[in-house]
C-alpha positions in Angstrom: 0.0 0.0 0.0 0.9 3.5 -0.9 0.8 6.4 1.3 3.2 9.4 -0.5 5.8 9.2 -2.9 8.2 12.4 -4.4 8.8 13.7 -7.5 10.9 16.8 -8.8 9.4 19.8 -11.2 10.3 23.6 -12.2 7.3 24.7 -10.7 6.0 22.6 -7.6 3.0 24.4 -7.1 1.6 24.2 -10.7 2.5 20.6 -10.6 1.1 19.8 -7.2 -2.0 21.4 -8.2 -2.9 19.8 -11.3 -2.0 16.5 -9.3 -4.7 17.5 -6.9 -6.9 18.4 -9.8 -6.6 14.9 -11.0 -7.6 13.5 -7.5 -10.9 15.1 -8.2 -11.0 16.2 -4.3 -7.6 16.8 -3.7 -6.1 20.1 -2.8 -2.4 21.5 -3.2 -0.6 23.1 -0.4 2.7 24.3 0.5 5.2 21.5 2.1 8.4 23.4 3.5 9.5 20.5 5.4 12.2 18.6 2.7 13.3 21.7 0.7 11.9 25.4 0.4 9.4 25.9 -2.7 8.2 22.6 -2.1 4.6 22.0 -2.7 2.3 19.0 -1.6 -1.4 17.7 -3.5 -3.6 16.0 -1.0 -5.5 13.3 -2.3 -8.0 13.8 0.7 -9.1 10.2 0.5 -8.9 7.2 3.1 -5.5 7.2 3.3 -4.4 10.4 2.8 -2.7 9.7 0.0 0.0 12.6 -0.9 2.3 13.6 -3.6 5.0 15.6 -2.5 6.5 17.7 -5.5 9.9 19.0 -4.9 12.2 22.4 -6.7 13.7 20.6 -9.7 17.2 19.7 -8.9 16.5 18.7 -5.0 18.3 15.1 -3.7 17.2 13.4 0.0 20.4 12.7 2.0 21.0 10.2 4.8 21.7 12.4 7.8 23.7 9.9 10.6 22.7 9.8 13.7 19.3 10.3 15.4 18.2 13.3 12.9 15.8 13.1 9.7 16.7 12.9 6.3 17.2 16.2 4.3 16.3 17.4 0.8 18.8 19.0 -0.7 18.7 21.9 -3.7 21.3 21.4 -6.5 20.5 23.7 -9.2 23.4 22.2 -11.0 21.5 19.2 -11.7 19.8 21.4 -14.6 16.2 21.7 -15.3 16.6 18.7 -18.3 17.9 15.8 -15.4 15.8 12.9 -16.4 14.7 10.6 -14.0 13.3 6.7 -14.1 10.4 7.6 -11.4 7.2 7.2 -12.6 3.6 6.5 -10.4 0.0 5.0 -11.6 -2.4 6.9 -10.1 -6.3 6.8 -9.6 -8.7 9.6 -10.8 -12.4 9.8 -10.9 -12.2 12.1 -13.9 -12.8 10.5 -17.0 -10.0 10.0 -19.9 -11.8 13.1 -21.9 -11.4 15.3 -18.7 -7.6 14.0 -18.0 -6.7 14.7 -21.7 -8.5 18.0 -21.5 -6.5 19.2 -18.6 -3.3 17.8 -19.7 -4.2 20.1 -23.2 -4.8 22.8 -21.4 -1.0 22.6 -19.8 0.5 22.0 -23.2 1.5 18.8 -21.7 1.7 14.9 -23.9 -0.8 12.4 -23.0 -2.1 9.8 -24.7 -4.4 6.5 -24.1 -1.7 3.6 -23.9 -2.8 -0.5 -23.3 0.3 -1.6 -21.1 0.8 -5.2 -22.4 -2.2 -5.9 -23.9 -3.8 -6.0 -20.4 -5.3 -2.7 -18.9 -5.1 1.4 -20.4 -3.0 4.2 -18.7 -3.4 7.7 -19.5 0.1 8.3 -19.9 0.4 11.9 -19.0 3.9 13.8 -18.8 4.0 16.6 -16.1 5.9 19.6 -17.3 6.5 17.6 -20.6 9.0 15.1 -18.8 7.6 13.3 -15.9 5.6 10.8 -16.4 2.4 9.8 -14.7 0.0 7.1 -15.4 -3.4 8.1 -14.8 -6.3 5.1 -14.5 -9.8 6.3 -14.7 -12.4 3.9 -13.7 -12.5 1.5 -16.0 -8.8 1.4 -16.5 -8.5 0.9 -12.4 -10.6 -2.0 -12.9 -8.6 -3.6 -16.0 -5.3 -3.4 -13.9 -6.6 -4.8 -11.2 -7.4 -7.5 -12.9 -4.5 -8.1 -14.8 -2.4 -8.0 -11.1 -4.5 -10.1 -9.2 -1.6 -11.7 -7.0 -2.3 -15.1 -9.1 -1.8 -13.2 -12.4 1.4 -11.4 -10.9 3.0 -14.9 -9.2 2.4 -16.2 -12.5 3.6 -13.7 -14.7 6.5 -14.0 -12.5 7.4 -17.8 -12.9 7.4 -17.3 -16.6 10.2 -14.4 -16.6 13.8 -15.6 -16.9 16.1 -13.2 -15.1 18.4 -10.9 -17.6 22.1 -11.5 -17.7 24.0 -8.4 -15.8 
């Protein structure tokens, strides 16, 4: 189960809020605690489900002893850093409304079938994060196709890769 995850963007309060928009009920506030500028959209669901959207460029670091981690701001990194992270996400909206609002940000989406097995909006925040929004029926579909018995055997059928 998911609670929060983190993600980076040039403007973390845009971000956060069309996150929140794509909840349906969510909300979009600031979140000061990892690294200034940082913003936070609220699912406001059962489990408070959060994404916390970070200054592009910030890194967590390990701090010893009994103290909490830190987010660091490296502008350095550069606005064009690519990242592997990428979340699926629910929404109540339907793929019309997602693809409306990812038009009106200029941002690519498009309806993808991820294996021949359920649809993802995949949407790309700012143009280079991706998300994977599920509306209803898509939810449905990939919950299906992961059913722990689908996944175990999925899994027995995959041959590790060579390193």
């Amino acid at each position: 189960m998911l609670f929060h995850l983190s993600i980076d963007a040039r403007d973390p309060q845009h971000v956060a809020g069309v996150i929140a928009e794509l909840f349906g009920s969510g909300q979009a506030v600031p979140f000061p605690p990892v690294a200034k500028g940082s913003w936070v959209a609220l699912a406001l669901d059962e489990r408070n489900t959060t994404v916390e959207v970070y200054p592009r460029g910030t890194v967590l670091r390990e701090v010893p002893g009994d103290a909490d981690g830190v987010g660091l701001h490296d502008p350095a990194r550069g606005a064009d850093f690519g990242v592997a992270t990428h979340f699926a996400m629910a929404t109540p909206l339907t793929q019309e409304e997602v693809l409306a609002i990812a038009r009106r940000e200029g941002w690519p989406a498009k309806y993808r079938k991820r294996g021949g097995a359920f649809g993802v909006i995949e949407l790309w925040l700012e143009g280079d994060r991706m998300v994977e929004v599920l509306t209803a029926e898509m939810q449905a579909e990939y919950l299906a196709a992961l059913s722990p018995e689908n996944v175990k055997r999925l899994m027995a059928s995959v041959r590790p890769q060579a390193s």
